[in-house]
Each structure stands twice: as C-alpha cells, then as structure tokens.
N, C-alpha and C positions, 0 to 999 in steps of 0.2 A: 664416363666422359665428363671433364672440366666444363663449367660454363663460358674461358676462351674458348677450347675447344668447340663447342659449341655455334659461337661468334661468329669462328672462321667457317663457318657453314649454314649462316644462319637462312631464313628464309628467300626468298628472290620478291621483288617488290611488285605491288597490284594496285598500280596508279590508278584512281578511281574516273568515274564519266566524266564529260566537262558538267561544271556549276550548273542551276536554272540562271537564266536570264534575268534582266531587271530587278528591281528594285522588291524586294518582301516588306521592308518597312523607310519609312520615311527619315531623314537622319537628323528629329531629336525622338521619334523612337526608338534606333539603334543607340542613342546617348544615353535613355532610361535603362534599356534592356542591359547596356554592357555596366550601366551605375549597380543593377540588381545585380548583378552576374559577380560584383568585385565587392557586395554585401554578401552573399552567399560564401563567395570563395575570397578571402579579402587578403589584401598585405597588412601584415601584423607589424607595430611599429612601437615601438616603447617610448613612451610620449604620453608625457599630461595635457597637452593641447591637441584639441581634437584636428579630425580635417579628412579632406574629400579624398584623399591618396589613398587611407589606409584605415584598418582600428586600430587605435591607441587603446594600449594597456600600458600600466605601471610597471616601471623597468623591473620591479621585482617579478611581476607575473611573467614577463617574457623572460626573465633568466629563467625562469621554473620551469616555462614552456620547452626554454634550448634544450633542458637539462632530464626531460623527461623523453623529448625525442632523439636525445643524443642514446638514452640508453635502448634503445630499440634499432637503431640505424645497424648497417652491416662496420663491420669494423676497418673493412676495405672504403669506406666513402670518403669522400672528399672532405676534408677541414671546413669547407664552408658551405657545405649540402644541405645543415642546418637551417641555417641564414638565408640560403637561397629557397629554400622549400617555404619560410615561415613568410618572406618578401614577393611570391610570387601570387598577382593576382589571377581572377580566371581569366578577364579580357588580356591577360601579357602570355598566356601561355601559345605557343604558333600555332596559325588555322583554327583559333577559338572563335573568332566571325564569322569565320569563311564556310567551317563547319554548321554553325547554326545557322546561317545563310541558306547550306543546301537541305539543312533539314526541314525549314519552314519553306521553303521554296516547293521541293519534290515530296516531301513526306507528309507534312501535315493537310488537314482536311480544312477546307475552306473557312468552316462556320469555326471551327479552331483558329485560327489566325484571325479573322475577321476579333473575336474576343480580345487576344491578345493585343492588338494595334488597339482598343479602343482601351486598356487599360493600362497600355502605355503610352498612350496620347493624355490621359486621364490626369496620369503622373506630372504631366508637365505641366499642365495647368490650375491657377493657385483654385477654381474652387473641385476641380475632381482630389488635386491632394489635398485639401482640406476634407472634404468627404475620407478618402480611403484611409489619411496620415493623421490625422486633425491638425496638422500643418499648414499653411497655405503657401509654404517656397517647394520649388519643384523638386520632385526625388532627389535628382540627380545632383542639386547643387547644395542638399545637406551632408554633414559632415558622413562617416561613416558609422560612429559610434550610433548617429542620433537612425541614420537607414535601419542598421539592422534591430534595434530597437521597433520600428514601426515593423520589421516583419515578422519579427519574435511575436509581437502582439498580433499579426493577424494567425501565428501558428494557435492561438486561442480562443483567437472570435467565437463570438456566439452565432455568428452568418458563416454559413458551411462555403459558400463558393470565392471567400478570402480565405480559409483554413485550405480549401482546393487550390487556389491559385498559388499562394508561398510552396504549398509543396510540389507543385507541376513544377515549378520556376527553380527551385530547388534540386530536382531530379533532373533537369535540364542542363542546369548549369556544373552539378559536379558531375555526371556523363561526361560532358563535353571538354570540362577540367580535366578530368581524370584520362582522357583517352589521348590528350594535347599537352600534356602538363611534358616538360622538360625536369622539372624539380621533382614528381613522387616516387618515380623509378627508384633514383638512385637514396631516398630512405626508404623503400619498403623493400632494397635489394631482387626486384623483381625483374626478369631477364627477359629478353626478347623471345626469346628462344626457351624450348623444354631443355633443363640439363641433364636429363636423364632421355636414352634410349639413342637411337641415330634416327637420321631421314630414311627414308624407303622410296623404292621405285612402283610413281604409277601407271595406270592402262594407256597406253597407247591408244587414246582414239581416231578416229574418223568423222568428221562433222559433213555433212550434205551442205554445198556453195550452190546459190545462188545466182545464177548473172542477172548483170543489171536488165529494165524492162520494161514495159508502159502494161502490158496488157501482166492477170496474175501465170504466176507461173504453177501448173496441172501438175501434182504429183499423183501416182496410181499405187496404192497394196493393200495388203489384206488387213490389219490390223495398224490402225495409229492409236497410238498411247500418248495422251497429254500431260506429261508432270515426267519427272525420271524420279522420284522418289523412290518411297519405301513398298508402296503398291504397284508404284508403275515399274520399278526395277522389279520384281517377283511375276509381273506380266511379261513381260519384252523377253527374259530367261525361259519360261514356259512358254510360248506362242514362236519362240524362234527355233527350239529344239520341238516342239512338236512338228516344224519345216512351212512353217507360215511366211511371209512377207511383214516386215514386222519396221515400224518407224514410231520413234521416240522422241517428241518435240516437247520442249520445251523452252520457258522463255528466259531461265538462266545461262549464265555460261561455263564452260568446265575450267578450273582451275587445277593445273598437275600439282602433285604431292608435293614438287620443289616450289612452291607458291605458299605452302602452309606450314603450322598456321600463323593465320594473316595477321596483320595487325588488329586492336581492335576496331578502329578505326574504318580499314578497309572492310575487314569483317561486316562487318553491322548496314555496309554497303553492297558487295559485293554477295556476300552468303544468306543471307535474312532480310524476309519478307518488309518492306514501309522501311528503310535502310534503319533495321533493329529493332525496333519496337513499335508496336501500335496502341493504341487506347481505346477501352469502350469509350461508349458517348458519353458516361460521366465520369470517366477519368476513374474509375473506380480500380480498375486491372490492369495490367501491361501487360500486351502478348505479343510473345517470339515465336515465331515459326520461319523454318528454314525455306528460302529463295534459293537455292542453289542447284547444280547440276549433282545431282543424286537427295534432292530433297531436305527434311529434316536428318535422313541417314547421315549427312556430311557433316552435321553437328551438334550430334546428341550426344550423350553422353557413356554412348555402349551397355544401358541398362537392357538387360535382356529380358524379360519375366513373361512366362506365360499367360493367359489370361484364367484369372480365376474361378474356381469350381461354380462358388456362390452367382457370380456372373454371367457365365455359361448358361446356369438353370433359369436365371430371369430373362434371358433374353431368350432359351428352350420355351420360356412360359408364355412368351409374347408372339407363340406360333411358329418359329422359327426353333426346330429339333436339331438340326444339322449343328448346334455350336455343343448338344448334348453328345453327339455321335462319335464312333470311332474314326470317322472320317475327319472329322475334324483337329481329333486329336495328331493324327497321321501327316494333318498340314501343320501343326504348332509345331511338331517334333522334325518336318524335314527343312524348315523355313531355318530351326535349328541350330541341325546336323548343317546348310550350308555353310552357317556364319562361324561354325566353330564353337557355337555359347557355351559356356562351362566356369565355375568355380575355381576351378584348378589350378589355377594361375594367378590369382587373386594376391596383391600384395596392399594391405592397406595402408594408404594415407594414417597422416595424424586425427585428421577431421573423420573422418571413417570410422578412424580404433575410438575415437571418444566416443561417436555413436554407439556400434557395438558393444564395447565395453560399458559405458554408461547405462546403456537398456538390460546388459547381465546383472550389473550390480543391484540394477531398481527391481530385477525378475520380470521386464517387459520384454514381452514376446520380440525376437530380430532372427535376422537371417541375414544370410552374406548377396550379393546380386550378382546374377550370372551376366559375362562378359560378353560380347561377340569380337571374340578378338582373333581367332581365326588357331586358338591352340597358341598364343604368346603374352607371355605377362606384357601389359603393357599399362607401365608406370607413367602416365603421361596428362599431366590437368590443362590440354590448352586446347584438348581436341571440339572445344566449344567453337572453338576458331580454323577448324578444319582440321586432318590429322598430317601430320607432315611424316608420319614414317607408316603412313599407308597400311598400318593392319587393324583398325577398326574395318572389318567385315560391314561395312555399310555397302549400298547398292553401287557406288562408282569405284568401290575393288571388288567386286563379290558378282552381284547380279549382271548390273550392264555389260562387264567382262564378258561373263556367260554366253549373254544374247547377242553382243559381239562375234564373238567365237562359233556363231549358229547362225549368223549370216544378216544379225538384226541391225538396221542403219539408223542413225543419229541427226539431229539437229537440235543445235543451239541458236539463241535470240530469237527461237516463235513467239508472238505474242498471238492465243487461240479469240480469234472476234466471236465465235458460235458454229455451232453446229448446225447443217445444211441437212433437212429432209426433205422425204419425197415422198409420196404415195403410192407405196406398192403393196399391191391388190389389197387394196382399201386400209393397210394399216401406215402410219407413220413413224417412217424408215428414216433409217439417220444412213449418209451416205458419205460424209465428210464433214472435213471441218475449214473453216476458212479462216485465213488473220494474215498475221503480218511478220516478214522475215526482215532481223535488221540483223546484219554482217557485223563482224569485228573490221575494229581500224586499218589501215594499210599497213602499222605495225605488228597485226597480229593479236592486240590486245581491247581494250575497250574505253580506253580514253580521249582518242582520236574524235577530230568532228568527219575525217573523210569518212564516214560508212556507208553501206547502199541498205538501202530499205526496197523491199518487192512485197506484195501483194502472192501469197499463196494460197491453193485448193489442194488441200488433200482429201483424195476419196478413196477413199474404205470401201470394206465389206462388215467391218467391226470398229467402234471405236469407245474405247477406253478415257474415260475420263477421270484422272486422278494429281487433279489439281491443289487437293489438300482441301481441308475442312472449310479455310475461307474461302476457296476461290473457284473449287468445284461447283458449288451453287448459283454463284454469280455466273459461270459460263451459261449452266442449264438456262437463268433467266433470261441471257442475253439471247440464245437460240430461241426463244418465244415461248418455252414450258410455263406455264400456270398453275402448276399441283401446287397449292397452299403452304405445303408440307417443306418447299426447299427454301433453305436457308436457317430454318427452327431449329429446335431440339438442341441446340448449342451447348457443349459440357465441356469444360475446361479444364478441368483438376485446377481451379485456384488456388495458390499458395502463397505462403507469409512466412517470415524468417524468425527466427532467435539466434542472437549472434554473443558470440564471448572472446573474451580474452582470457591468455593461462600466462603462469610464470615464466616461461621458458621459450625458445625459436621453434616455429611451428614451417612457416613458408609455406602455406595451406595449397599454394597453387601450384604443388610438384605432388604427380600420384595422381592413380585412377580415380575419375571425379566420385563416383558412387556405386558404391563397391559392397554399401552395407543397407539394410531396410529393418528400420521398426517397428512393427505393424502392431502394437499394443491397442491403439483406439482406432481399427479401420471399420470395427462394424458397432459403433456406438449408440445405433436406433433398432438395431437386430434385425435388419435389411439390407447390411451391406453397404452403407453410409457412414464416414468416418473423416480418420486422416491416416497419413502412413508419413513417418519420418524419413527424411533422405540427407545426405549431405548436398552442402553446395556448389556451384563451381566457385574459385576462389580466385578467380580473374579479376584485379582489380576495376576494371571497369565494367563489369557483371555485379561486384557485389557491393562497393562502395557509395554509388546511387541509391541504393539501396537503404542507404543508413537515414535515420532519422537527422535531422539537422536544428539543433538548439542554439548554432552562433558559430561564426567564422571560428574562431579559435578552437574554440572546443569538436568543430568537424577535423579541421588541418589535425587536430590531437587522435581523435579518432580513427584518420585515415592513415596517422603515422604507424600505427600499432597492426596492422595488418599482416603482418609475419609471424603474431603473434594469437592469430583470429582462428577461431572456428566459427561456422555457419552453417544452419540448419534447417529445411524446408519442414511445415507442415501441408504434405500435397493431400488436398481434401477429393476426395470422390463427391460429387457436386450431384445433389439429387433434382436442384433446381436449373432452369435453366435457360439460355436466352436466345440469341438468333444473332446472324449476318445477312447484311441486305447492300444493295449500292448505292451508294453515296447519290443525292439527286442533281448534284452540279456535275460530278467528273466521275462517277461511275466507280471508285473505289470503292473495296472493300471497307463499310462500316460494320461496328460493332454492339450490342444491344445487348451486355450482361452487367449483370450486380452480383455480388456474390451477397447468397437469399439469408436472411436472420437465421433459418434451421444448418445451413451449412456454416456461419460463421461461427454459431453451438459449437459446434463440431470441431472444429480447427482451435477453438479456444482451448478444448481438453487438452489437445494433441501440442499445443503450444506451452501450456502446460506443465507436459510430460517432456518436451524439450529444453525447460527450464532447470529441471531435475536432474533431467542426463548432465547437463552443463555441469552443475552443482557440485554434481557427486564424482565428477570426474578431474575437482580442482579448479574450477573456475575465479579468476580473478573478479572481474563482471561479466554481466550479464544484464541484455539491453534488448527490448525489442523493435520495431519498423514505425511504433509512434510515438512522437514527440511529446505525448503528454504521459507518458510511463516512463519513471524517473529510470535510470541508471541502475541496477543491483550492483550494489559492492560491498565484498566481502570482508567481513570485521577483518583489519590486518592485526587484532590482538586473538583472533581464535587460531584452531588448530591452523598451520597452513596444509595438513596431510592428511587429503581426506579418508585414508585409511589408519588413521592415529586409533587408539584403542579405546580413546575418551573421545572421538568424533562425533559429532550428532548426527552427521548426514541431512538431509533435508529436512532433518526435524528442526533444526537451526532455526530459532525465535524472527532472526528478523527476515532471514530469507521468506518463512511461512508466512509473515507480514506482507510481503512485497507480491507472494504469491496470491495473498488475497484481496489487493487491491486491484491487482491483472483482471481476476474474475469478477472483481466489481463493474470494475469500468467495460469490460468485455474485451471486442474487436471492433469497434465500433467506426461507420462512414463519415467524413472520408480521411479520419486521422490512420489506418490501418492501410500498411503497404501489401499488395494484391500484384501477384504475374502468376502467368500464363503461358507453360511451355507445350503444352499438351493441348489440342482441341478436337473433339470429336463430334460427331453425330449431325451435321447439319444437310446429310443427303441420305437418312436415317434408313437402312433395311426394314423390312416390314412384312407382315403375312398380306395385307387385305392393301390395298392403292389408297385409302381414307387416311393412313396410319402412317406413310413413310414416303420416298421417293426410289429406292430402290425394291427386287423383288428378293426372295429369297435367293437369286445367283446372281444377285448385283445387275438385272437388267434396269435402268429406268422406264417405272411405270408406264404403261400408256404409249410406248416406244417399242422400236424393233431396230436391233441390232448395234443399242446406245447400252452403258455400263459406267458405273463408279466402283474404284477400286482404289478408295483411301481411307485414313481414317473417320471421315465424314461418312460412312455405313454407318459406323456401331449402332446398336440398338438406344444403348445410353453410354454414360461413362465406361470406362474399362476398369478407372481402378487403379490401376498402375500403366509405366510406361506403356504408351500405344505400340511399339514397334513393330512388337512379335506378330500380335495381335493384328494388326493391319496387315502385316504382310503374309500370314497364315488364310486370314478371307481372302485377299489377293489370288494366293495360292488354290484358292475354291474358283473363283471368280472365273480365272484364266483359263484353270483346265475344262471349265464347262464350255469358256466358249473355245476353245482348243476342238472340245468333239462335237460342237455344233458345227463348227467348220466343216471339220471333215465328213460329217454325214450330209450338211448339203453340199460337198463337193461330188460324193456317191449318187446324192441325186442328178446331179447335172451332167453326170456320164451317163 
C-alpha cells in the first residue's frame, strides 16, 4: 500500500476536550515563555545583524545549513520545504499557545507552575535578569543570538536547577514544536498514517448511559473492575465466562480502530495518563502510562516476554511460592496462547536489524521479542498511538471482546472517588465503589461542553481494583486504608537513549517498534540488576524531545536527519526505589523517584554497550540525552565499511577516547535524560501485612472482598516488559475470586 493510498484512508479525527479556563500565565509571562520557546526552536536568518525575530548566522553557514538538509529531505518535497522548515519558529507553528495553555492549565502540578511564572516573571525584570542573564534588559527584548547564548550557559551552570530549568523548557518547547510544527513533516517525509498494512475492524461495543439526576444513580453486580487495562481486561474475560455479573469502569473513553492512530497530539491527550507525560518531583524522569480504554495494552509496544526465571525465585524467596509453581507457569503460557504471542512473524525494522546485528557482531547476548499480534506480521511503528488495524492483541481486541461475548457490561467516563465499606461480622468489607459518571457530548464524542455528569454507587460482592501503578494506590488512600506500605515500592525500569545516524534512508518510524532485545548487562551485580537494550519508538514527537539541545540551529539540523536515525533504550531493572502519593492541593498523582547512583552504574555499562552496537554497525554519529557529551563523529578519512578487512571495529583510537570520557563523566543529575514506560510495585503482593498491600491472591490486606490486579502487585521490578506478567497474576487473581464466588454462592443455598 502507497502512502496516497494510505491518505485516502487515513485516520478519522479525535477533537480533543474544551481548553482549562482562565488565565495560566499573565501576558508578559506568555511574552517570556513564547521569547524562550523561539530561542529554543528559532527562525534561522542569514544576517550579520542581530535581532529579536530570529538567529542570525553568516549566510555562508546557512547555505551549508540548506545544503545539508536538502540532502536528507524526501526528493518528493517541496522547493522551498527547506526555507520554510529553517524560517519557522516554535511560537509560529499552529496551537503552539494553545497547546501549552492546556498543558499548564490541566496537566501540570501546582508547585510546578507556581516555579515557572516566578521565573518568568523574573525574566522580565532588570534585577531577576540580571541575576539569571547577568543582563539587566528583559529576556525577551534581547536579540536572539545574545538569548540563546544566556541558555547555552545555563546548560552548564554550576547551580543544578538552571542546568534543570533550560532542559524542562527545552523538552517542552520542542514537544510542543514537534507535534504542531507544519514545516518538519514534510523534511523528515514522515506520514500521517502507517504506509505499510491496512486498518482493521474494531469491537463493537456497548457503554452503560446514564440519565441525568439529583440524587446518585445505584448500580447492583457481582464483580466491578476499576481500570479496563492489562489486568483488568484478563479479569472481566475470566469473571464473565466463569457466569458472574461483571462491570468494567473506567475513566477513559473508547476510541474505534478507525480513530487510530491518533495524532500525536490527540494521543498524549486522549490515550495517556497527565495528557502524555508526567514528572517526578525533581524533574528527574518522565513517565508514560496509558489513560485509555484498554489501558497501557492500547499503546505499548506489543513486547511480549515472559517473566523471568531469576525473578520468579526472588519474589518465590519473598514467601510468595506460587510465581515458582506450575501454576503459574500455566497462567504466563495461556495469557499467551490468547494474544497469539510468537516470533514467527517477526519482520525487522532497520532499528531492530542494527540492534540484533550489532549485539551478533560484539558476541552480546540478544534475542528476537515475542509479538502479541494475534498470528500476523504486523509491520506497523505508530502503534504507540493506538493501532488502527486492530491486531495488536491488547485487551480492547482480545480480552474485553471476550467478557463482552460472556455477558460482561461496560462504562466509560467513571472517575472511582473510593471504595465504600461496611462491617460484616466484624471484618471490613468493601461493598462498592462510588465516583463520578461524565457522558460524552451530544455529538457522541468528547469535545462538547453539553455533557451530563451523575454521581454513581456501584455495589459489589467483589471489587477489583486495577487502576494502574499510579492510581491504584491513590484510590486505596482515598477509601481511608492506612497500611504504610501503599503507594512505596515504586520501580520504573528507567531508561536513557543513544541515538545515531547512518549513511543511508532509514525512516525508523515504519516497522514493529521492538522486535529485538540485548540482554548482555541485565544481571551486572549477580542479582538480577542491570539494563537490557531495546529499540525505540521513532515517532517524531516520542523521540526528538528527547534530544539533547546545544542551540537552535544545530537541533533544526538534528531533527532534520531523522529518517536517517536509530535509537536505542537502555531499560534498567531498578533495584532502588521510590513512591506515589497525592498531590496536597488537588489530589493528583505525584511522583517521588530518582534514579539511585547504584542503578545509574548500571545503565552506564549498558549505554555503553549501546554505543558499540552503533559503531560497529556503521554509524555516522553517535550522541547521547546530554548536552555535555560532545557528539561522536566518525573520521570521514577511515574505513566507511565496517566490515573492511583493515577495520578496527571499536578498537578505533578515537571512538575508545569518546568512550572514556562517557565513563568519566558517568550519567550524571540532572544533565541525563531519564523516562519511564513501565511502573510497578506500588500496591506491592506480600506474604506477612508489615511487607506489602496486597496478599498472596491479590486481596487487600486487612480487607474482605477488595483486590488489586495490576502491575502495582509485583513484588519488585519485573525486568522486562510488565504485560505478560501483569496479566498472568491477573489471571491468578481472577480465577481465585471466580471460586470464592461460587463457593459462597453454595453456601447461600
């Protein structure tokens, strides 16, 4: 299939909620913010006279500039794609306000914003910019050259929370460029649409309506599950064919297969948690977790991996035998057999074959990654943004289907306020849950302001809580639980990138995102503590934020080369670990991790070993997430074949130079870029109530007839992708309470 082709079918549009209200910043704060924002992402002007429009470089540097991005551009672009990409700045790109409007508006956390306004109120006046600038004219009315200058140097400061602020501000601004920008599309030939595969047809569902109401409206069954994820989908499938009464609320909405995938844009609103990203308290991490109906399932990456041996026995050792047992094996293998997982279909990406290959050549241990893609190659890098041909085996093709087809009923727009107990005969019983139903639009969709909001009771006999690592904890404390233990234990698999460029068209963002794994330094303390190499997704606005930023020009050059990129995670199994708690103004989920000195060890190796695979696999350069590790680039007088007969391979004089400045300077806070797609353990399984929040069958301690059934179990990290893993305990979880049920059903006859 053509990428017209393609066009003429491309997604259906998912106009997002109306804005927040009022004012986020005052407007000569929005004057600073949008001055940084067009320092960041600037218009490039060939001009020996400076000035506030744009950077001025020497007309020779910009023909160099047209001339390096002409040869990367698609040969279909426009004559002046060039000019317009190097001309545009961020505040010109459309909804570049409007967008950061509703991200500081709904997304950011209070004491975050409050920062921001006082340091850009700071900017405008002559002695805060003389403190920050040692200027005394406000940001905004120096020229361009002399801004990015003053942020260059706070990328060095010897004060960490200027070297934090340029790069918040920085990550902000090319996001927000990158997701709005009219101009990088069409140099980085990046398409709306996958051009490989067709759409697919998805479930037909059913959503439970609402009528409007004063008083709450009393729903009655046996089983409510809060989350439709990866747990809670693997519940609702079991509880509905074991012939239980079975309701599935949660507070996303469903978007059909012809909706996907979204933009990114809508994406980061629509499907994921804090619209896209969130941040520990020190800015240290950014974590993704999926918001959506079918959970993370709806936008991961289809890694499949069982949980490992090593794994198994530590958390076997922690009193918990059931993850040693055949039982358990029986839930990893039919969680499985439903999704289809398998090898067999497997076509790799370019990004992938350099992984694999590169790890062959070095003799570092790899393997290929099992797919859930239901028995069909599917060549497809955008499923970060939902899958629009519906065979990612995730829970809203797979599971919900299932518990659908067994009688299981639905709701979308719950927001769960706490769980409601009661005293039966002397122990405390969970009987429901209570919150809050808001309707879609009169059009059906979710951008309308006509909606009805009602006040709902659901009461149970069993209720399932599998709200996901952050937000399962936070319901328990909203219900009035006190065990110490929820919201701790927090393990993230933090990760960092190495990214290159090669000779040749790569267009890293067609092809299954991760397809290969290097596990050469995953157990580098002889306990099971490490990193494990992956590929990345190659979504422009996934991975370009991403990049270190040394000056307007040199990013626009950076970002231009993107068809010609690979990128590579080191995802660390994190021995240390931090917590989620809520927020003390508005009750959001915050975050409490760093990533500890012993894991950043760890991730150095593996970063490392990422640099070599690059190498040796042809690498033009090679660059890591901070700004104080210069660039690698490869002598263009040595071989360019890394298989020449006279090759050094990584023995190569300067690369080993470059390699041991890396390990001098380390990973070091907060120049090193840190995310988070994985989070586990914050409603932690346990043998003894002192140790965990849940029991060994996922009851909550101290409770009768409550349950967590998401990744917030595991004992500690998993290691690798949580999917399998989550939804195999699920699998445990469900069929216990499946024959609790029915044996106090036996008694009550």
């Amino acid at each position: 299939m053509t990428s017209t082709e393609m066009n003429l079918i491309a997604p259906l549009d998912t106009p997002l909620p109306p804005p927040p209200e009022g004012d986020v910043l005052t407007k000569s704060q929005w004057t600073t913010l949008l001055a940084i924002a067009d320092t960041i992402i600037p218009a490039i002007e060939a001009s020996s006279v400076h000035s506030v429009s744009g950077l001025s470089v020497p007309s020779s540097e910009y023909t160099t500039a047209v001339q390096r991005i002409k040869k990367v551009v698609p040969d279909d672009a426009a004559p002046d794609a060039v000019q317009k990409y190097l001309a545009e700045t961020g505040s010109s790109a459309p909804g570049f306000k409007e967008l950061i409007h509703r991200t500081f508006g709904d997304y950011m956390r209070d004491d975050a914003l409050k920062g921001i306004r006082v340091i850009l109120s700071a900017l405008d006046t002559r002695a805060g910019c003389f403190l920050f600038t040692g200027y005394s004219t406000s940001f905004h009315l120096q020229p361009v050259n002399i801004r990015q200058q003053i942020l260059q140097s706070w990328t060095q400061s010897y004060l960490p929370p200027l070297r934090q602020t340029v790069k918040a501000f920085a990550g902000l601004c090319a996001s927000t460029w990158v997701k709005q920008s009219t101009a990088i599309n069409p140099i980085l030939g990046f398409p709306r649409a996958p051009v490989h595969g067709k759409p697919g047809e998805g479930f037909d569902y059913g959503f439970l309506q609402i009528p409007p109401g004063d008083d709450p409206e009393v729903i009655d069954t046996d089983v409510v599950i809060i989350g439709s994820g990866c747990g809670g989908g693997v519940c609702a499938k079991n509880l509905a064919e074991a012939g239980h009464r079975v309701l599935v609320a949660d507070r996303a909405y469903h978007f059909d297969a012809k909706y996907l995938p979204m933009s990114s844009t809508d994406a980061g609103i629509h499907l994921f948690h804090n619209g896209g990203a969130d941040f520990s308290d020190d800015s240290s991490v950014g974590f993704l977790a999926g918001q959506a109906w079918g959970g993370g399932g709806t936008v991961n990456w289809s890694a499949s991996l069982q949980t490992q041996g090593f794994v198994r026995q530590e958390w076997a050792d922690e009193g918990l035998p059931f993850f040693t047992s055949s039982e358990y094996q029986n839930c990893l293998d039919r969680v499985c057999q439903r999704m289809g997982v398998s090898t067999k279909y497997i076509e790799h990406n370019e990004n992938n074959r350099v992984l694999i290959e590169g790890a062959r050549k070095l003799g570092f241990a790899h393997k290929e990654v099992p797919q859930n893609t239901g028995g069909n190659k599917h060549y497809c890098g955008y499923c970060t943004l939902g899958c629009g041909a519906a065979e990612k085996q995730g829970p809203v093709v797979s599971w919900l289907p299932d518990a659908a087809r067994a009688g299981c009923q639905f709701m979308e727009g719950f927001e769960a306020d706490k769980i409601v107990f009661e005293d039966v005969r002397g122990r405390k019983t969970a009987v429901g849950v209570q919150g809050t139903w808001n309707s879609r639009d009169e059009h059906g969709g979710v951008s309308g302001t006509s909606t009805t909001k009602r006040k709902v009771m659901i009461k149970a006999k069993r209720i399932i809580v599998s709200c996901g690592t952050l937000h399962s904890p936070l319901l328990l404390l909203r219900s009035g639980l006190t065990n110490p233990q929820i919201g701790r234990n927090l393990h993230c698999h933090p990760a960092t990138l190495v990214n290159a460029t090669f000779p040749y068209e790569i267009n890293p963002w067609e092809g299954a995102i991760l397809t290969t794994l290097c596990e050469e330094f995953s157990n580098l303390d002889s306990h099971g503590h490490g990193a494990k190499i992956c590929a990345m997704t190659m979504i422009p606005s996934w991975v370009l934020p991403s990049q270190p930023w040394h000056g307007g020009l040199e990013f626009k050059l950076l970002a231009s080369k993107l068809s010609r990129m690979c990128s590579h995670c080191a995802v660390v199994r994190d021995r240390d670990t931090g917590r989620v708690y809520p927020d003390p103004v508005d009750g959001r989920v915050r975050i409490a991790y760093t990533p500890s000195a012993f894991d950043r060890r760890n991730a150095l190796e593996c970063v490392l070993g990422m640099c070599k695979i690059m190498f040796v696999m042809g690498a033009e350069e090679i660059w890591l997430t901070q700004s104080d590790v210069p660039i690698f680039v490869r002598d263009a007088l040595s071989n360019p074949d890394p298989d020449a007969e006279n090759e050094q391979g990584i023995n190569d004089p300067a690369f080993q130079h470059w390699l041991q400045d890396i390990r001098k300077k380390g990973l070091p806070q907060p120049a090193t870029g840190w995310g988070s797609a994985h989070q586990m353990g914050t409603c932690r399984m346990s043998a003894t109530e002192k140790k965990g929040v849940v029991d060994p069958q996922g009851k909550v301690w101290g409770t009768e007839g409550l349950y967590v059934a998401d990744a917030s179990v595991f004992p500690s990290a998993s290691g690798v992708n949580p999917m399998v893993t989550n939804m195999a305990i699920a699998d445990m979880i469900s069929r216990g309470v499946a024959r609790g049920l029915k044996e106090e059903g036996k008694e009550d006859r």
